[in-house]
C-alpha positions as CSV (number, residue, x, y, z in Angstrom):
1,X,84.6,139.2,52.6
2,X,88.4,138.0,52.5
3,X,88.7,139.1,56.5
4,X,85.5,137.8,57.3
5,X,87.1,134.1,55.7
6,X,90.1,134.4,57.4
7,X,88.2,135.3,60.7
8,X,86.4,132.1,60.6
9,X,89.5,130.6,59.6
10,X,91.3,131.6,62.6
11,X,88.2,130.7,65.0
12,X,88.0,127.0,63.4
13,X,91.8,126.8,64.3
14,X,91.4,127.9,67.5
15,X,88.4,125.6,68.0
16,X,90.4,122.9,67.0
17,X,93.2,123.2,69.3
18,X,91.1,124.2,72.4
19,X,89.8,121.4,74.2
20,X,87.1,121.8,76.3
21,X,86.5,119.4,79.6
22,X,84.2,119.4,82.2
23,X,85.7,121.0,85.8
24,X,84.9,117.5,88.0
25,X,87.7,116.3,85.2
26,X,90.4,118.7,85.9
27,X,89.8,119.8,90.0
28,X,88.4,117.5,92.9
29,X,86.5,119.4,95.7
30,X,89.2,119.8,98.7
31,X,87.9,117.5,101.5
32,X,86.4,115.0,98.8
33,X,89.2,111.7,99.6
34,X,89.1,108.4,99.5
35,X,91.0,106.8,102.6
36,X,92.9,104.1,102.7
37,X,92.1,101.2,105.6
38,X,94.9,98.1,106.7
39,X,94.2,95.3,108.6
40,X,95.7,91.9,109.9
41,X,94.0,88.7,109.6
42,X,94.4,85.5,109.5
43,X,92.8,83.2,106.5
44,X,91.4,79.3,107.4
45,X,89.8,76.7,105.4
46,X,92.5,76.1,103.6
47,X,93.8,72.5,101.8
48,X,97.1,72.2,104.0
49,X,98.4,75.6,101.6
50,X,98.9,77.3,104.5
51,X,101.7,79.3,106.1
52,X,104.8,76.5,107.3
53,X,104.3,77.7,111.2
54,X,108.1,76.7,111.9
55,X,109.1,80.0,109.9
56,X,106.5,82.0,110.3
57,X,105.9,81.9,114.5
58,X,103.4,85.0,113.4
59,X,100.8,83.3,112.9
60,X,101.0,80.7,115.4
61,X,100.6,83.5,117.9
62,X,98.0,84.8,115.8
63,X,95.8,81.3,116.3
64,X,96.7,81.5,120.1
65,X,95.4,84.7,121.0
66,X,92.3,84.3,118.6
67,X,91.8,81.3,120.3
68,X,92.2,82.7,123.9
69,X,89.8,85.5,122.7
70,X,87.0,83.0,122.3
71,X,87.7,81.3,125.5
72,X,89.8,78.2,124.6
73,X,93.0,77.8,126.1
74,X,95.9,76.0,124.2
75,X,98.2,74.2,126.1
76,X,101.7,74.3,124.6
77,X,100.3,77.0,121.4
78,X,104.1,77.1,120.6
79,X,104.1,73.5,118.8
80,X,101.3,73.8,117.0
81,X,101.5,72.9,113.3
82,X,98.9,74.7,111.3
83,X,99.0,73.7,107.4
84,X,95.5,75.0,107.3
85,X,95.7,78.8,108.5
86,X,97.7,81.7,106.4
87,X,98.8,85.4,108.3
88,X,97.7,88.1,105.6
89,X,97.2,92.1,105.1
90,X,93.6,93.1,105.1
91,X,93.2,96.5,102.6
92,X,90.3,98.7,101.4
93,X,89.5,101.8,100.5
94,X,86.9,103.5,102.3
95,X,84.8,106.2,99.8
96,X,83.9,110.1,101.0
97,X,80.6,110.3,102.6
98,X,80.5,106.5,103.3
99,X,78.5,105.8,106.1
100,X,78.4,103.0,108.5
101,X,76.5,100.1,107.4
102,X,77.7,100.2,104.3
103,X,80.1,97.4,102.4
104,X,83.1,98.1,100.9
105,X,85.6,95.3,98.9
106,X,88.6,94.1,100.5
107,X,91.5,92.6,99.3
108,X,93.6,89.8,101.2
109,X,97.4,89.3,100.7
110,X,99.5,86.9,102.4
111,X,102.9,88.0,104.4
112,X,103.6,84.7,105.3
113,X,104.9,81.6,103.2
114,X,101.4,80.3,102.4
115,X,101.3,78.7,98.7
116,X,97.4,79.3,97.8
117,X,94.5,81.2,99.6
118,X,92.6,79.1,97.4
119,X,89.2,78.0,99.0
120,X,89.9,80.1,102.2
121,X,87.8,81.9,105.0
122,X,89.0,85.1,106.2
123,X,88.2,85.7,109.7
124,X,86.8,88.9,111.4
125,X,89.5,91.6,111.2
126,X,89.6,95.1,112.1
127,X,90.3,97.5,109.6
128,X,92.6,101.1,110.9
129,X,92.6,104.1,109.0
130,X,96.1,106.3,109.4
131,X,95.1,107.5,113.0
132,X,94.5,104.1,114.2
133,X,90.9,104.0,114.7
134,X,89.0,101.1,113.0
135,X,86.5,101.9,110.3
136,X,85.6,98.7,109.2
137,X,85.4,94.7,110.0
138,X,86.3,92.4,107.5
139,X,85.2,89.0,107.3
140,X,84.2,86.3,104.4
141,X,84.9,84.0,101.7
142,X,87.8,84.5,99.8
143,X,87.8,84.8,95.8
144,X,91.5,83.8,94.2
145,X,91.2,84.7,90.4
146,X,94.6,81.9,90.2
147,X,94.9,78.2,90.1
148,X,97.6,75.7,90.8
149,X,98.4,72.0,90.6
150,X,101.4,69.9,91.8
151,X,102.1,66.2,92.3
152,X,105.7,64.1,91.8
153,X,107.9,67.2,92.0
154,X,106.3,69.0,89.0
155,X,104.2,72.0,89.4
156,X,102.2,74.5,87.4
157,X,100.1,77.7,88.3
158,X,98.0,80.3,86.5
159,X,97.9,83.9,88.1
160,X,98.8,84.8,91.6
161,X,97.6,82.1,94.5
162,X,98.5,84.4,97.4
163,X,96.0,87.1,96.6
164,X,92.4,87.3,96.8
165,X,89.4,89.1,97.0
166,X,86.4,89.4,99.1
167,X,83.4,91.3,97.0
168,X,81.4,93.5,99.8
169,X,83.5,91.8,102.4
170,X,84.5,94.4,105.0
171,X,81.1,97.0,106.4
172,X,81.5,100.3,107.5
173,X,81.3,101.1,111.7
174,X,82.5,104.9,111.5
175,X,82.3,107.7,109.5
176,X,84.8,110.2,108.1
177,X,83.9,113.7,109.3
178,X,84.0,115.9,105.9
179,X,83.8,119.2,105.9
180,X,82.0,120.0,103.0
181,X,79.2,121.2,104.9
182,X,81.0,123.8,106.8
183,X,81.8,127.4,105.9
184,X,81.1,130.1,103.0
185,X,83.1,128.5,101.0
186,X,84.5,125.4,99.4
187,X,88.0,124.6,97.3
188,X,88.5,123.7,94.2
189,X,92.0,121.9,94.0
190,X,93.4,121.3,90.3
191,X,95.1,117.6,89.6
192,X,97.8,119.5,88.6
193,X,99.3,122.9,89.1
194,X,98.8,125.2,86.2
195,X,98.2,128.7,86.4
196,X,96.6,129.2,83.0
197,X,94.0,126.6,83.7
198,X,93.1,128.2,87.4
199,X,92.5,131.5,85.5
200,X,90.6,129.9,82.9
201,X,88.6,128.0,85.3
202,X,87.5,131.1,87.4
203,X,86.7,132.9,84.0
204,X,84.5,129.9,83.5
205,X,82.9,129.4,86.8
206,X,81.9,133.4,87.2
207,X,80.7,133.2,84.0
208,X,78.2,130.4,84.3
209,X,77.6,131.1,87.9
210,X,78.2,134.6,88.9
211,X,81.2,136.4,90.5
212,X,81.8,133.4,93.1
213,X,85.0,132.2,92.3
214,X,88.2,133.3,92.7
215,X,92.2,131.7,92.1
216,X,94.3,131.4,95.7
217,X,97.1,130.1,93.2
218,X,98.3,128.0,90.5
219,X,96.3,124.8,92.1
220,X,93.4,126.0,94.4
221,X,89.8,128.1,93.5
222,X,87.7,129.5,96.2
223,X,84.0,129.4,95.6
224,X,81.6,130.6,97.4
225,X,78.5,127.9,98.1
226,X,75.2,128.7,99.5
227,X,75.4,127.2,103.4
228,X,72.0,125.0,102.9
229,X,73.3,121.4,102.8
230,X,70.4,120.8,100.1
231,X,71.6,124.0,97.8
232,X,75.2,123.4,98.2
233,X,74.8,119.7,96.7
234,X,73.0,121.1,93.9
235,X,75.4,123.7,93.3
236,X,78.2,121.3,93.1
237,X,76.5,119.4,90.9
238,X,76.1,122.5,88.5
239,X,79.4,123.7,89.5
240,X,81.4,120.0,88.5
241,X,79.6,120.2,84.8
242,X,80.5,123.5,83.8
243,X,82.9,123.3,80.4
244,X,86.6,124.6,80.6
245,X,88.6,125.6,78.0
246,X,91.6,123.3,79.4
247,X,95.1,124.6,78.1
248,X,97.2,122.0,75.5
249,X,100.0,120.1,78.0
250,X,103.2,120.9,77.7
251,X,105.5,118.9,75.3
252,X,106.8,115.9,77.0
253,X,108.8,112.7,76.1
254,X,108.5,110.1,78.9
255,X,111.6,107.6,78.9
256,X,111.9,104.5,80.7
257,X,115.1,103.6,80.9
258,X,114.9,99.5,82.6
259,X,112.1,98.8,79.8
260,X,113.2,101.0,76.4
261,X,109.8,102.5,76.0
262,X,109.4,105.9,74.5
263,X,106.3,107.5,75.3
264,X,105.3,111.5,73.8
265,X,102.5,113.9,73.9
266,X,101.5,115.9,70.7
267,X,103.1,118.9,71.8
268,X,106.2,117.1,70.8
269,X,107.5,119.1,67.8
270,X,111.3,118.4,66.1
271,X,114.0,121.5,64.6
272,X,115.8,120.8,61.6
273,X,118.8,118.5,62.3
274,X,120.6,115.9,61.4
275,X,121.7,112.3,62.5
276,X,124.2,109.8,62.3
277,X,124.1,106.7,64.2
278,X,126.6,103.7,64.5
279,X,127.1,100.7,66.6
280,X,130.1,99.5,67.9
281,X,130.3,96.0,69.0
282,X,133.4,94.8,70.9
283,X,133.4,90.8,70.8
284,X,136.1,89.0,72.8
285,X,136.6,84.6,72.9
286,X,138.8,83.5,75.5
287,X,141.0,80.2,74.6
288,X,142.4,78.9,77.9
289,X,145.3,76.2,77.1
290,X,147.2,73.9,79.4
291,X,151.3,74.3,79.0
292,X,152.7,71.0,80.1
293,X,156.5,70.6,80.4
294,X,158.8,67.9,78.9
295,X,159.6,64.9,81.4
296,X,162.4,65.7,83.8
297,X,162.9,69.1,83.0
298,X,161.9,70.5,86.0
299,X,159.1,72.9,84.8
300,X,155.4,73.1,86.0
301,X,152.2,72.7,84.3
302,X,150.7,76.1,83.8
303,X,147.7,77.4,82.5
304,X,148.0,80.5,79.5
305,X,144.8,82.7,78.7
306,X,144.7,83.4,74.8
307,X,142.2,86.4,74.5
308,X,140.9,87.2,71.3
309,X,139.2,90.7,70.9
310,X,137.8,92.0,68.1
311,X,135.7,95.2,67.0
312,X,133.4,95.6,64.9
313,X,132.2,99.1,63.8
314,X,128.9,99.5,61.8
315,X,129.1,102.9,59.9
316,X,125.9,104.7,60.2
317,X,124.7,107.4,57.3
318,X,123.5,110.9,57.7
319,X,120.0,111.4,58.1
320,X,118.3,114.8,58.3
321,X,115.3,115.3,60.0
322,X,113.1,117.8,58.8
323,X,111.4,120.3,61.0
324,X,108.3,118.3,62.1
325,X,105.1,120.5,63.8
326,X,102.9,117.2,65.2
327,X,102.9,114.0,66.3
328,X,102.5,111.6,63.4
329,X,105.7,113.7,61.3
330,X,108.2,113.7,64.6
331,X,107.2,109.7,64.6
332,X,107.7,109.8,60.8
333,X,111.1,111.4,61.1
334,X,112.3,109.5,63.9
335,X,111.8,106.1,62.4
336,X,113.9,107.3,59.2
337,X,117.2,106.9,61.4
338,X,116.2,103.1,61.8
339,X,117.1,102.9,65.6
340,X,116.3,100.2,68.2
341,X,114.1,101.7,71.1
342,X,117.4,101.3,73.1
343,X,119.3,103.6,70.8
344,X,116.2,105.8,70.6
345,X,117.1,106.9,74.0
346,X,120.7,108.2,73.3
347,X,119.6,109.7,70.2
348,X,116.8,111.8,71.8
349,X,119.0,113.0,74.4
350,X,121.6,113.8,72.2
351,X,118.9,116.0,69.9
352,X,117.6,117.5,73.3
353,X,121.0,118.7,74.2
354,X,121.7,120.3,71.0
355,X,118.4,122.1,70.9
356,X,116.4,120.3,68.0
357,X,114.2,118.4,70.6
358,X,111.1,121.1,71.7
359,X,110.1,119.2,75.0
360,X,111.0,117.7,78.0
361,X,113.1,114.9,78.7
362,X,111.4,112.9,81.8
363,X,113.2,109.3,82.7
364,X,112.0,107.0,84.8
């Protein structure tokens, strides 16, 4: 009876820390993408926001070609002054399997010195993928979450003016081949390399499916999918829901070093150590006299620097940390040495280099 408890005891511990997640969360299917689509365009309609032409020549040649396009020549296009028309960036992100017809959002960003796209009309622009064919035309009313007022000098402005939206703006005129439909097989590719999750995930997959699957590496699975479009869809779908046994991340501690923050997973545990922490503070007032000379002496005025330094040292006590196993204790323990974010950062490099600190140390 006792080794049947502590059997149970074990599995509910091993239940507990086991974490099971569906394989669409952990792997996408290799040729599954989105892709990414620029354009340039320029933005009209607008309430005299516009780019100042005289610095930005852009898009004064940008109105003159348009313009030639539709037939209307501009005599002298150099000197126009357009207070009305912004250059901008035209960006979307075309989906797998879109096909043409299809709308897709797009959003608009000046490059110019325009001060609002408030109110504006973007005008038909071609969008390139990265081999420089266009996948989609862009066109339509812009939507600028911002607002902005100014009159006798003064100013004010909520959000960003030079950025908008266009909801279903831009419409799909060529497909992405995909080869999803091609070949015995399809890939699995982890979002992360990890060989104890690939060889988890093939247990998984065989088991729920059969003997199709099989590891190439720490990051890509080979299955083998029937060749029918129809069946291989339905597969998929089985294939994505299937529950993995995903392995508990490493211990990390994530510091950013411009902001202060301190960011750690629950793999984080702490050794026994102990702390002391101090501040010195080095203050330093600068008293800049003027020596003037007695008439007829024959000296010159000259000025004397009187620098007064002092230092300040604030003794810091010995803490020790006890060895903490989770999360909440190494928080617990940490904020017993009463330390400033800022300080936070020396102190957990100091305990990582001295070998109390189980995890890695990641700045950026």
């Amino acid at each position: 009876m006792l080794r049947m408890m502590a059997w149970m005891m074990l599995a509910l511990s091993l239940a507990a820390v086991a974490r099971a997640e569906k394989v669409r969360d952990l792997a996408s299917v290799a040729g599954v993408r989105d892709n990414q689509l620029v354009g340039y365009g320029l933005v009209v309609g607008l309430d005299g926001s516009g780019d100042q032409t005289t610095q930005t020549p852009f898009t004064v040649q940008s109105v003159v070609n348009m313009l030639g396009n539709l037939g209307i020549q501009v005599p002298g296009g150099g000197n126009l002054q357009l207070k009305n028309v912004a250059a901008v960036t035209v960006t979307a992100t075309l989906p797998a399997f879109a096909r043409p017809g299809q709308p897709l959002d797009v959003t608009v960003s000046s490059i110019g010195n325009a001060k609002s796209l408030r109110g504006g009309t973007l005008v038909l622009a071609p969008l390139k993928g990265a081999d420089g064919q266009i996948y989609a035309m862009a066109q339509g009313n812009l939507i600028v979450a911002g607002a902005g007022a100014q009159a006798g000098g003064s100013s004010t402005q909520v959000n960003q003016l030079a950025t908008g939206r266009i909801p279903g703006g831009a419409t799909v005129e060529r497909a992405v081949p995909n080869p999803l439909g091609q070949g015995e097989f399809v890939q699995l590719e982890l979002l992360q390399t990890n060989f104890t999750l690939a060889s988890r995930m093939v247990n998984a997959i065989n088991g729920a499916l059969g003997p199709v699957a099989a590891a190439q590496d720490g990051r890509v699975i080979q299955v083998r999918a029937p060749l029918d479009n129809n069946q291989r869809v339905a597969f998929l779908s089985r294939l994505e829901n299937i529950d993995v046994s995903a392995p508990e991340g490493a211990p990390k501690v994530i510091i950013n070093a411009r902001t202060g923050s301190v960011v750690m997973n629950q793999a984080v545990t702490v050794e026994p150590c102990a702390i002391s922490h101090g501040n010195l503070t080095v203050t330093i007032n600068a008293n800049n006299q003027v020596s003037q000379p007695n008439p007829l002496a024959g000296g010159q005025t000259a000025a004397v620097q009187n620098a007064d330094v002092q230092i300040q040292s604030d003794s810091g006590g010995v803490v020790r940390l006890p060895r903490a196993a989770n999360l909440r204790d190494v928080v617990r323990a940490l904020n017993t040495v009463g330390a400033t974010p800022q300080d936070l950062l020396a102190i957990l490099q100091a305990m990582k280099a001295a070998g109390s600190l189980r995890a890695q140390l990641e700045v950026i």
